[in-house]
N, CA, C and O of each residue as an XYZ file, in Angstrom:
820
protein
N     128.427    116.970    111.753
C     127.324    116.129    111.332
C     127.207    114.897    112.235
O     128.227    114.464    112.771
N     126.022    114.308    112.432
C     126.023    112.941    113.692
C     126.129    111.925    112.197
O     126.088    112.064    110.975
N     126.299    110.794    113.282
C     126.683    109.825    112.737
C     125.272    108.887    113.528
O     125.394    107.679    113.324
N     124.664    109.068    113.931
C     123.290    108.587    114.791
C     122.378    108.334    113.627
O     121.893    109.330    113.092
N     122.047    107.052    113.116
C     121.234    106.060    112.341
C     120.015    106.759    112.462
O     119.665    106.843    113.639
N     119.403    107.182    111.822
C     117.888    107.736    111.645
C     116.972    106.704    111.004
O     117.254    105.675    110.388
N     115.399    107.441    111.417
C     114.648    106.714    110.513
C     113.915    107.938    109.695
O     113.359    108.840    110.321
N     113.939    107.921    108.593
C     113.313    108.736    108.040
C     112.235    108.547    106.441
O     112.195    107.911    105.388
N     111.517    109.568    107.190
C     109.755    108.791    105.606
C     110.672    109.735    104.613
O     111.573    110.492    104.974
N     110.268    109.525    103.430
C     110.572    109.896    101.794
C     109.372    109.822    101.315
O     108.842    108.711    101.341
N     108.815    110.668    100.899
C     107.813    110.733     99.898
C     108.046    111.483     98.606
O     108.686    112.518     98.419
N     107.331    110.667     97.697
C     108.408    111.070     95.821
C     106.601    111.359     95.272
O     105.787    110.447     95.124
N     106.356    112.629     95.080
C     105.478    112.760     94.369
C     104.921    113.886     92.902
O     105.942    114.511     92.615
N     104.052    114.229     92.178
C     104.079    114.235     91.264
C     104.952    115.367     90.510
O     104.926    115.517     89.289
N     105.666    116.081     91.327
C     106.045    117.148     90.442
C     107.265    116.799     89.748
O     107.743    115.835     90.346
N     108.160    117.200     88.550
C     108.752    117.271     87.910
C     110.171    117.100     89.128
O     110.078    117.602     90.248
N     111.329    116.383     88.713
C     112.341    116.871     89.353
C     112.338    115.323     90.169
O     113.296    115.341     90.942
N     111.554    113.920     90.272
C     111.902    113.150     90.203
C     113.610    112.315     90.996
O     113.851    111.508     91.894
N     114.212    112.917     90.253
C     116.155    112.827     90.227
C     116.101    113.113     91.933
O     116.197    112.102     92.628
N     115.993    114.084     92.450
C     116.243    114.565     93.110
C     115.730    113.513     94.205
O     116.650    113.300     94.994
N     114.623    112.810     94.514
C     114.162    112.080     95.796
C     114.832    110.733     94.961
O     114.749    109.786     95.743
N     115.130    110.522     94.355
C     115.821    108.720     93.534
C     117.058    108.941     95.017
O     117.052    108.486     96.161
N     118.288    110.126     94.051
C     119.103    110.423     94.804
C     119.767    110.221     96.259
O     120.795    109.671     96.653
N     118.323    111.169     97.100
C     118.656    111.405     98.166
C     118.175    110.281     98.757
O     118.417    110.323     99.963
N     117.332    108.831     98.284
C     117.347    107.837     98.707
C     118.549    106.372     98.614
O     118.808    105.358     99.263
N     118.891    106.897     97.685
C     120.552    106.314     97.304
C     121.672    106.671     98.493
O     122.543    105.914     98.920
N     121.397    108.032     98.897
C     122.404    108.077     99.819
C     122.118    107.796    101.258
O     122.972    107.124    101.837
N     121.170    108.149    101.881
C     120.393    107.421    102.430
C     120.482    106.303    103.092
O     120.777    106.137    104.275
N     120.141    105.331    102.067
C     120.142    104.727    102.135
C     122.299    103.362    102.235
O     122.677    102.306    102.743
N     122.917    104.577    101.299
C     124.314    103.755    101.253
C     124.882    104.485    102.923
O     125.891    103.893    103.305
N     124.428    105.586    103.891
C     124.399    105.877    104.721
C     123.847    104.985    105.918
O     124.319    105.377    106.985
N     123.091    104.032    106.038
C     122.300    103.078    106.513
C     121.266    103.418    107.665
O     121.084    102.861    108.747
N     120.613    104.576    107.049
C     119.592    104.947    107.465
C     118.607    104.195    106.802
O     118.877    103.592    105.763
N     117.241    104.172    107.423
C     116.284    103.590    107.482
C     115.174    104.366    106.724
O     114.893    105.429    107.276
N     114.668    104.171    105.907
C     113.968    104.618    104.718
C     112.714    103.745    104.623
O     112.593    102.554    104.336
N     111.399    105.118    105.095
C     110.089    104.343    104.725
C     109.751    105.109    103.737
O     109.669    106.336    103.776
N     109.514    104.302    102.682
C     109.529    105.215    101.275
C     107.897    105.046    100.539
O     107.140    104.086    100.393
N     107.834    106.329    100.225
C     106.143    106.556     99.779
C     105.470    106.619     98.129
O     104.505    107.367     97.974
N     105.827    106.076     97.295
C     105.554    107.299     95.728
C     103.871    107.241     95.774
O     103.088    106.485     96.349
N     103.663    108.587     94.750
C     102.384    108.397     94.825
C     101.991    108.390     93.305
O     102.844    108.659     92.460
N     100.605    108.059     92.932
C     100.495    107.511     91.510
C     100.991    108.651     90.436
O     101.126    108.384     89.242
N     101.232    109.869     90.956
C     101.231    110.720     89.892
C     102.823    110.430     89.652
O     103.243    110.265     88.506
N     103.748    110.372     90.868
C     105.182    110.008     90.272
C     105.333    108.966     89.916
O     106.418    108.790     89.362
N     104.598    107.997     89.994
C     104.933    107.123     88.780
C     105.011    107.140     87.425
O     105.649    106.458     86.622
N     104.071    108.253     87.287
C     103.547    108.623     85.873
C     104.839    109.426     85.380
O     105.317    109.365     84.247
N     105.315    110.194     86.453
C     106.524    110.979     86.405
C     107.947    110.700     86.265
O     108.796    111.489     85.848
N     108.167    109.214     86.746
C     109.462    108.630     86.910
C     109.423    108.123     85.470
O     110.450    108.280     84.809
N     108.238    107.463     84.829
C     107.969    107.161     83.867
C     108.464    108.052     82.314
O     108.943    107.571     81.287
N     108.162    109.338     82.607
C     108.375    110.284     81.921
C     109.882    110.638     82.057
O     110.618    110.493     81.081
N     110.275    111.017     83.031
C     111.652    111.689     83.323
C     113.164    110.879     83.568
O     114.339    111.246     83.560
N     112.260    109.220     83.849
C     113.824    108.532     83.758
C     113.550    107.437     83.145
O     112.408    107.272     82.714
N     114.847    106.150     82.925
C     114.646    104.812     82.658
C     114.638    103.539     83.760
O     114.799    102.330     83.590
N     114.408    104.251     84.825
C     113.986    103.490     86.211
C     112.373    103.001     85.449
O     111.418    103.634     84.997
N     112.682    101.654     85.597
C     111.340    100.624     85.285
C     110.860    100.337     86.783
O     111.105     99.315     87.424
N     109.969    101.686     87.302
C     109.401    100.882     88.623
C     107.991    100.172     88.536
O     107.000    100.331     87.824
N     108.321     99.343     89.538
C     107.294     98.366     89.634
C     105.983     98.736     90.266
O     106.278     99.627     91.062
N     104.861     98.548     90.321
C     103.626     99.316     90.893
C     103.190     98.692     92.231
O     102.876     99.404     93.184
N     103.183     97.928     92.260
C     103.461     97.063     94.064
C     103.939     97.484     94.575
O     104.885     98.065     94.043
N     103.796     97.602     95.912
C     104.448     97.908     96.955
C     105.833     96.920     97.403
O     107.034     97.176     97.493
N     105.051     95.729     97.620
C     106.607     94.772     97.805
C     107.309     94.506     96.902
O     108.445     94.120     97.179
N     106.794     94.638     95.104
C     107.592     94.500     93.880
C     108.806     95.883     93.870
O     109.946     95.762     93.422
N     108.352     96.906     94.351
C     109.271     97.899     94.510
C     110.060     98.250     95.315
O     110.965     99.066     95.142
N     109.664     97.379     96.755
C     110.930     97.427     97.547
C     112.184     96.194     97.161
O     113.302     96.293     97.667
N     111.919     95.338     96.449
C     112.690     94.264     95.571
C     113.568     95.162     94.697
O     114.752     95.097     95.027
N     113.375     95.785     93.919
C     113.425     96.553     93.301
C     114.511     97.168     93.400
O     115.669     96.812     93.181
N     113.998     98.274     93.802
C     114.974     99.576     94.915
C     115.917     98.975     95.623
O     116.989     99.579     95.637
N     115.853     97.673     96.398
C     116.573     96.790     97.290
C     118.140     96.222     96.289
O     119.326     96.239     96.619
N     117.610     95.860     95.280
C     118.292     95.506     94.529
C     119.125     96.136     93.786
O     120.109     95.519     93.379
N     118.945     97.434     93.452
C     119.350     98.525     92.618
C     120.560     99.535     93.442
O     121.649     99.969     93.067
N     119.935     99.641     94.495
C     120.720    100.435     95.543
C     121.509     99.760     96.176
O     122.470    100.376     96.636
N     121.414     98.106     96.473
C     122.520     97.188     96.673
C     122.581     97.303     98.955
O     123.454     97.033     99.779
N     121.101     97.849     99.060
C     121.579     98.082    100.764
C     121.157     97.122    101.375
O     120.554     96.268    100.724
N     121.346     96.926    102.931
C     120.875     96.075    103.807
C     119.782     95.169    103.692
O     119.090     95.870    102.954
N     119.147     94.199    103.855
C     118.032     93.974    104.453
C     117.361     94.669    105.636
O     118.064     94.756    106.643
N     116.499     95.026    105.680
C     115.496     95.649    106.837
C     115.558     97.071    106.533
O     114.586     97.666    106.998
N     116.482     97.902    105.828
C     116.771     99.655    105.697
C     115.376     99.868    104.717
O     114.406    100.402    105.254
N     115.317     99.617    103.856
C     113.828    100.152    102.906
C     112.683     99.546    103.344
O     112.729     98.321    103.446
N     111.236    100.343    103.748
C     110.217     99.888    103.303
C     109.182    100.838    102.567
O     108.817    101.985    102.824
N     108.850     99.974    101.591
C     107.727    100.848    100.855
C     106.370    100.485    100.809
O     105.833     99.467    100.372
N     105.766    101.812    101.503
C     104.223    101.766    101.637
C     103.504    102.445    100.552
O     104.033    103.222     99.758
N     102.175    102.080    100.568
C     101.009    102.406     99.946
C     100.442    103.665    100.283
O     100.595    104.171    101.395
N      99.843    104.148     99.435
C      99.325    105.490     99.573
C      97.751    105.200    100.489
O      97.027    106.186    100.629
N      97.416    104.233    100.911
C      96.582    103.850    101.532
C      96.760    103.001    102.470
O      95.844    102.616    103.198
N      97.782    102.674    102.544
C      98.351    101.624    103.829
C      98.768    102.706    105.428
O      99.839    103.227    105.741
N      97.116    102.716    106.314
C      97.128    103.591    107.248
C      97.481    103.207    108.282
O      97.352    103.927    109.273
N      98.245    101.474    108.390
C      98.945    100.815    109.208
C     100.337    100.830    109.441
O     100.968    100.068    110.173
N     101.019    102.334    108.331
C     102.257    102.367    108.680
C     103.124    102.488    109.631
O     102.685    101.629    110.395
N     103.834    102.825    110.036
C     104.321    103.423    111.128
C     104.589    105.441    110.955
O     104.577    106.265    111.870
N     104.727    105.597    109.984
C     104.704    107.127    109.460
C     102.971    107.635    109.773
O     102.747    108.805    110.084
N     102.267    107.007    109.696
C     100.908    107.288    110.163
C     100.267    108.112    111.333
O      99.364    108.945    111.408
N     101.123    107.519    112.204
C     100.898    107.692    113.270
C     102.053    108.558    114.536
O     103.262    108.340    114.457
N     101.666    109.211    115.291
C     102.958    110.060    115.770
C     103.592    109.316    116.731
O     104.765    109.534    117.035
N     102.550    107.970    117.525
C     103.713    106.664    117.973
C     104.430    106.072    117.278
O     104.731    105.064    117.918
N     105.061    106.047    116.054
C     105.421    105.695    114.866
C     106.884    106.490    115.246
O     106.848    107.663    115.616
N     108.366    105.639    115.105
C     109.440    105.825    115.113
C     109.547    106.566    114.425
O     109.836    105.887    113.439
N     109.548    108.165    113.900
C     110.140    108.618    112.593
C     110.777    109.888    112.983
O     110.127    110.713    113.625
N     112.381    110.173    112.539
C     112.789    111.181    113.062
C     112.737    112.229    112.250
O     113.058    113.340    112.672
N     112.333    112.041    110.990
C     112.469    113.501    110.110
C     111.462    112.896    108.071
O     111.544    111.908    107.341
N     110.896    113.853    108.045
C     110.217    113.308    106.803
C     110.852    114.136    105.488
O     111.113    115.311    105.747
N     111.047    113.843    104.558
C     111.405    114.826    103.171
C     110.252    114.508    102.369
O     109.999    113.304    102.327
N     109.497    115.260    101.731
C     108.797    115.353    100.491
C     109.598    115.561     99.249
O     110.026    116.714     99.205
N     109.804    115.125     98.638
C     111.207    115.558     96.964
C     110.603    114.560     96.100
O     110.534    113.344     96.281
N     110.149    115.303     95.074
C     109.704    116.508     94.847
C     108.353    116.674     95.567
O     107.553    115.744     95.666
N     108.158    117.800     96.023
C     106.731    118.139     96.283
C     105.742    118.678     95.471
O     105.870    119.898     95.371
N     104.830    118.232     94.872
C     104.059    118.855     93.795
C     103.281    120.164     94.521
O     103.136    120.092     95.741
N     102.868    121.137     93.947
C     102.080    121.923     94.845
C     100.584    121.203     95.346
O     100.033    121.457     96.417
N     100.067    120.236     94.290
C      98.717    119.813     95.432
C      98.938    119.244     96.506
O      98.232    119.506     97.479
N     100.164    118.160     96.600
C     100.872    117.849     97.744
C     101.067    118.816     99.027
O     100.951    118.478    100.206
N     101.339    119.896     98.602
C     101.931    121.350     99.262
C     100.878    121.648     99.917
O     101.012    121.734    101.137
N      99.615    121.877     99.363
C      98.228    122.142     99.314
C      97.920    121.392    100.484
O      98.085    121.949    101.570
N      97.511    120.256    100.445
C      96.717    119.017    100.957
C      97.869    119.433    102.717
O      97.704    119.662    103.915
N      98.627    119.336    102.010
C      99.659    119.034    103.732
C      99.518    120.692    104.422
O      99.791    120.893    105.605
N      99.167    121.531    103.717
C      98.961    122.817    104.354
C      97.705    123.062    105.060
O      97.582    124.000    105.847
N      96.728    122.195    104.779
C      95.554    122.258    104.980
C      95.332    120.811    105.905
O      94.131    120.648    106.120
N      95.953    120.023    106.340
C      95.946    119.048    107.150
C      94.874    117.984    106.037
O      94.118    117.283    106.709
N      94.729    117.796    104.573
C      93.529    117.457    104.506
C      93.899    115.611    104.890
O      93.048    114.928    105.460
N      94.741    115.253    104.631
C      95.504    113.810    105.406
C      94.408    112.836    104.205
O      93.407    112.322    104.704
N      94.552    112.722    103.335
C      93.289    112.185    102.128
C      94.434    111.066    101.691
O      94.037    110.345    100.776
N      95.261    110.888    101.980
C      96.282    109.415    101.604
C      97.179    109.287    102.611
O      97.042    109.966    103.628
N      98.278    108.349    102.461
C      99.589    108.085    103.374
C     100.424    109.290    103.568
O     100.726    109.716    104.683
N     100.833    109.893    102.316
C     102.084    110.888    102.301
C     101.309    111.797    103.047
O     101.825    112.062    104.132
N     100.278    112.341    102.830
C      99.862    114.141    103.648
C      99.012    113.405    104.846
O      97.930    113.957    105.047
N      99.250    112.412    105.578
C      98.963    111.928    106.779
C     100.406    112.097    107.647
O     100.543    112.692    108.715
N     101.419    111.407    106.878
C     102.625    111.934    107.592
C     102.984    112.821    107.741
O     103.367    113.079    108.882
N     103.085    113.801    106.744
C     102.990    114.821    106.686
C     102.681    115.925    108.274
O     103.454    116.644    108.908
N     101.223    115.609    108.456
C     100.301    116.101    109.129
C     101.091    115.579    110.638
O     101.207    116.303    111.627
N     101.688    113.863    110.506
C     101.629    113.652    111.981
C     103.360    114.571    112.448
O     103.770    114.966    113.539
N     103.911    114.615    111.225
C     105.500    115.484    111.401
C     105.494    116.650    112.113
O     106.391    116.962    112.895
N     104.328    117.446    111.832
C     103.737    118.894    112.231
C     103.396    118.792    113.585
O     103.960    119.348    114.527
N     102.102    117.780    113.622
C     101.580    118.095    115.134
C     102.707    117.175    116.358
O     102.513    117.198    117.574
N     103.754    116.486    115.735
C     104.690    115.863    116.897
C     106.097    116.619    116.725
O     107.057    116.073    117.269
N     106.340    117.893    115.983
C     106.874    119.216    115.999
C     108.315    118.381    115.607
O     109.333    118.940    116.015
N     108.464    117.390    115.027
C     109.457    116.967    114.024
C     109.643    117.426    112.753
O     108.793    117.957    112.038
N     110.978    117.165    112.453
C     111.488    118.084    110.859
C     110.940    117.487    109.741
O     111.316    116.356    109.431
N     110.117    118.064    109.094
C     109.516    118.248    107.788
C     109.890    119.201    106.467
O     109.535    120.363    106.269
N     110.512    118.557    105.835
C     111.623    119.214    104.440
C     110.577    118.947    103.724
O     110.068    117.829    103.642
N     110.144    120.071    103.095
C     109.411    120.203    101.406
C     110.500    120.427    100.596
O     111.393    121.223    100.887
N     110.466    119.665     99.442
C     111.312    120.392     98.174
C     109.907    120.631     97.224
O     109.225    119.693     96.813
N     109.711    121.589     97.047
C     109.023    122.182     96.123
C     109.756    121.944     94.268
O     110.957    121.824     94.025
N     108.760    121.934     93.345
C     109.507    121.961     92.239
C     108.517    122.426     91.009
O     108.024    121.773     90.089
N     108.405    124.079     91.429
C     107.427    124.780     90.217
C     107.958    125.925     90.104
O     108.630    126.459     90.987
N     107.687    126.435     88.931
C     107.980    127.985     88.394
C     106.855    128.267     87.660
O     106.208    127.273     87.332
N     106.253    129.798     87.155
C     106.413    130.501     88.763
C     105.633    129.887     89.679
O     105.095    128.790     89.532
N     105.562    130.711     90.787
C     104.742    130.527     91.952
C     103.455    131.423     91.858
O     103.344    132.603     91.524
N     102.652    130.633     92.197
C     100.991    131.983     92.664
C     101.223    132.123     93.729
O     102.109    131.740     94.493
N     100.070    132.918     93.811
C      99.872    133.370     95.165
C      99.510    132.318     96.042
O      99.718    132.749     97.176
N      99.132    131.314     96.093
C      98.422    130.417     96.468
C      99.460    129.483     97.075
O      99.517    129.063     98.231
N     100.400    129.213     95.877
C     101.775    128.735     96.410
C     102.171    129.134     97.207
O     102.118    128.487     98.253
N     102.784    130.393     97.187
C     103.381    131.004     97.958
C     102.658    130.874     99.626
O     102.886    130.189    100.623
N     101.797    131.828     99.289
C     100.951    131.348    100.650
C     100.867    130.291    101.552
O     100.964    130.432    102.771
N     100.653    129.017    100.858
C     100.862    127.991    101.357
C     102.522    127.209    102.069
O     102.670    126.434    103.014
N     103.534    127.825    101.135
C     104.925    127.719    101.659
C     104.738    128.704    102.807
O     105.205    128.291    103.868
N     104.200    129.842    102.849
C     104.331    130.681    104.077
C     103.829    130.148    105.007
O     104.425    130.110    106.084
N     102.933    129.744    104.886
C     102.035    128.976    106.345
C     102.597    127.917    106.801
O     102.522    127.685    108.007
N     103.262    127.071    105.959
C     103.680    125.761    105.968
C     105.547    125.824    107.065
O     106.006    124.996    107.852
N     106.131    127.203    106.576
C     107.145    127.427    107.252
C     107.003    128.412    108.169
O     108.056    128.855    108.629
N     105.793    128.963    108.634
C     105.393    129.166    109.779
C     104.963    127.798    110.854
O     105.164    128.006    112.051
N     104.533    126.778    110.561
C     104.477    125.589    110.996
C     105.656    125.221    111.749
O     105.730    124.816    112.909
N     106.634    125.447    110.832
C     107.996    124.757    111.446
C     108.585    124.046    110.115
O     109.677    123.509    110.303
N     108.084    123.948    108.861
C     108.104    123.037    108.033
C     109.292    123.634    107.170
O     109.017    124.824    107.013
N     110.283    123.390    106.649
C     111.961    123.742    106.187
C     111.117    123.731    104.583
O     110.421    122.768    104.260
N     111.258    124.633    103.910
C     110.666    124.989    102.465
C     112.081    125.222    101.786
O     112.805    126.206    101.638
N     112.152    123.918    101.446
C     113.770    123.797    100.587
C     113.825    123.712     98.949
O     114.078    122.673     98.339
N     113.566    124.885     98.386
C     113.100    124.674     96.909
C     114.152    124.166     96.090
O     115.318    124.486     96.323
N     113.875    123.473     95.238
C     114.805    122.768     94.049
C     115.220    123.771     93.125
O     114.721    124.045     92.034
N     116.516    124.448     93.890
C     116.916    125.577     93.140
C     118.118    125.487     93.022
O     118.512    125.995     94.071
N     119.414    125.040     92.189
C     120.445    124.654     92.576
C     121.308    125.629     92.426
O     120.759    126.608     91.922
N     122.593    125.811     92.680
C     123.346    127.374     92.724
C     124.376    126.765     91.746
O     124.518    125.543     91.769
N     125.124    127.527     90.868
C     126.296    127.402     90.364
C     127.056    127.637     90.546
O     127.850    127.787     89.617
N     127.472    127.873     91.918
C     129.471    128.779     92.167
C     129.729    127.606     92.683
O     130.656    127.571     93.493
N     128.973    126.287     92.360
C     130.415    125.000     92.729
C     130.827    124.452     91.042
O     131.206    123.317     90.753
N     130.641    125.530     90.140
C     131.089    125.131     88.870
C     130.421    123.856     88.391
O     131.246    122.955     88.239
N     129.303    123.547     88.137
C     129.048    122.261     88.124
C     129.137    122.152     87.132
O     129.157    123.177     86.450
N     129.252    120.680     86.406
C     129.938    120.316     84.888
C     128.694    119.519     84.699
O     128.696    119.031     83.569
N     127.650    119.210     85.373
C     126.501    118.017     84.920
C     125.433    118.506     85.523
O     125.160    119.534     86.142
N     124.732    117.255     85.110
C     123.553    117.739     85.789
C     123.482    116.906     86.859
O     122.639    117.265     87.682
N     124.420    115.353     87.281
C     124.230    115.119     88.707
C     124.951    116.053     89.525
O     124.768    115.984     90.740
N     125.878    117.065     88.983
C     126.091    117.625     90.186
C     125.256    118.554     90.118
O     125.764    119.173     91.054
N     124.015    119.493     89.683
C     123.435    120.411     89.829
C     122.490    119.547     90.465
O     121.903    120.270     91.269
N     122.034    118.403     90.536
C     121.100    117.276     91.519
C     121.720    117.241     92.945
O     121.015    117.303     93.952
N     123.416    117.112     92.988
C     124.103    116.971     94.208
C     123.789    118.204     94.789
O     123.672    118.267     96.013
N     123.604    119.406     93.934
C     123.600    120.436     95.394
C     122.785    120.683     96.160
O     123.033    121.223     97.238
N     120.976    120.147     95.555
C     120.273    120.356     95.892
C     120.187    119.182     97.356
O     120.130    119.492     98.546
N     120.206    117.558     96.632
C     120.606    116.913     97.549
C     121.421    117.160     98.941
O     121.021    116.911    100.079
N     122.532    117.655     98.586
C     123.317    117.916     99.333
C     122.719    118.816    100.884
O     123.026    118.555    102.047
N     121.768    119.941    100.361
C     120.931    120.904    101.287
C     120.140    120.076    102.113
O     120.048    120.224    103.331
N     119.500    119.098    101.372
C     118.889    118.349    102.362
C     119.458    117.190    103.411
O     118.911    116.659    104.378
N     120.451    117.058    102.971
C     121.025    116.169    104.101
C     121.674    116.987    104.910
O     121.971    116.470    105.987
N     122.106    118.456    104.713
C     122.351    119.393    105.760
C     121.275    119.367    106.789
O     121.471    119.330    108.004
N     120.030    119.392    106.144
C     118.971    119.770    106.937
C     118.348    118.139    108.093
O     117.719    117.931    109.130
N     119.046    117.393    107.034
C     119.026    115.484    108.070
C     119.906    115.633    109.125
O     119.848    115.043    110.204
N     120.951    116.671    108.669
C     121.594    116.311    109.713
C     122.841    115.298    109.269
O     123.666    115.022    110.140
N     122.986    114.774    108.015
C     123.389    113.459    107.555
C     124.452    113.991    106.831
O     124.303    114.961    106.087
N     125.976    113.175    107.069
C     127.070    113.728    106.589
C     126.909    113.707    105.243
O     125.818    113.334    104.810
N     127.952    114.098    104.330
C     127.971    113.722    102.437
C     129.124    114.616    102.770
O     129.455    115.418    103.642
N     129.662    113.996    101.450
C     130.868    115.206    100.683
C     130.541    115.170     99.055
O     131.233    114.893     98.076
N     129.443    115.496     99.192
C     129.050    115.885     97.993
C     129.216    117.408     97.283
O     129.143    117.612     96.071
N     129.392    118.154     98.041
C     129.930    119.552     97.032
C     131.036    120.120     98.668
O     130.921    119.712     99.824
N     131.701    120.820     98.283
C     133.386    121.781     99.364
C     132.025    122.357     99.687
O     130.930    122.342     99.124
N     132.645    123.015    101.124
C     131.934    123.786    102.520
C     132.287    124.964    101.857
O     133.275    125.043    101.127
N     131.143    126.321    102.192
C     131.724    127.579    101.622
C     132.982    127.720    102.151
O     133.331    126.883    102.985
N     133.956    128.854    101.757
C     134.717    129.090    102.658
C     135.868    127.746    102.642
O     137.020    128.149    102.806
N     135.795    126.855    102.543
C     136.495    125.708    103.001
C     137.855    125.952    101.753
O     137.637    126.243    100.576
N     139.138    125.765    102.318
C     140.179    125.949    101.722
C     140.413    127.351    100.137
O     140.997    127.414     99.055
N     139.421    128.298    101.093
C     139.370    129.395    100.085
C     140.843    130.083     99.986
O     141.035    131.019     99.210
């Protein structure tokens, strides 16, 4: 695994499963990578529902926030607006070495499959694709249509890593943060970003 400081976008939007992008911004972030972080109105509605994280609806009230909670650096978090087209994720001159979507709702899925770029998150999205940088979907629906599906197909014909929120049980998990850790865990395989969050297959078998 490198040990080489990244910058990487996070976008947390409406689908169920929430836990999972909190998480992988916690580590992340205690990793001291650089985190431009996105929610969009529907996960608010969602964080709302699924945890007791009181987030704030501002943009700079929530990087206070998060800043505070997660206990990291000055300068490692910033959080943009779903309309703030002055980001640096905006644009493919824009420092960004790798984007995660967690959770990805399927209209999210949709919009970024179709380039429709109609806010911040499926603009980055869009610029991850055409500057042939790593783009992690975590998907988080059952079942799938056709439509879904389709769209994960096209999307990982792109180049785009379709990492569904599916967690495995042969690491015995006793909770549900560790059935959160494994999923987590896949994606920082895919950052590139160390953890010892669940044993290597194979490892001291």
């Amino acid at each position: 695994m490198s040990t080489k400081k990244q910058i990487i976008s996070l976008a947390i939007t409406g689908a169920s499963g929430v836990q999972y992008g909190f998480r992988l911004l916690e580590l992340l972030l205690q990793k001291e990578h650089t985190v431009y972080l996105m929610v969009s109105k529907a996960a608010q509605v969602v964080i709302g529902m699924e945890t007791d994280i009181a987030l704030p609806g501002r943009c700079k009230d929530m990087q206070e926030f998060l800043v505070q909670r997660y206990g990291c650096g000055t300068g490692l978090l910033h959080v943009f607006g779903e309309d703030e087209w002055t980001a640096p994720t905006a644009s493919g001159g824009g420092l960004v070495d790798a984007m995660v979507v967690c959770p990805c709702s399927m209209g999210a899925l949709s919009a970024i499959a179709t380039g429709a770029s109609n806010n911040l998150i499926e603009r980055s999205a869009d610029v991850m694709l055409k500057e042939r940088r790593k783009l992690i979907l975590v998907p988080r629906e059952t079942p799938y249509s056709d439509i879904h599906l389709e769209n994960m197909l096209k999307l990982s014909r792109m180049g785009a890593v379709m990492l569904c929120a599916n967690p495995g049980f042969y690491n015995n998990a006793e909770t549900i943060d560790d059935l959160i850790d494994f999923v987590v865990a896949k994606i920082l395989d895919q950052l590139n970003v160390e953890h010892k969050l669940q044993p290597r297959w194979g490892v001291g078998a």
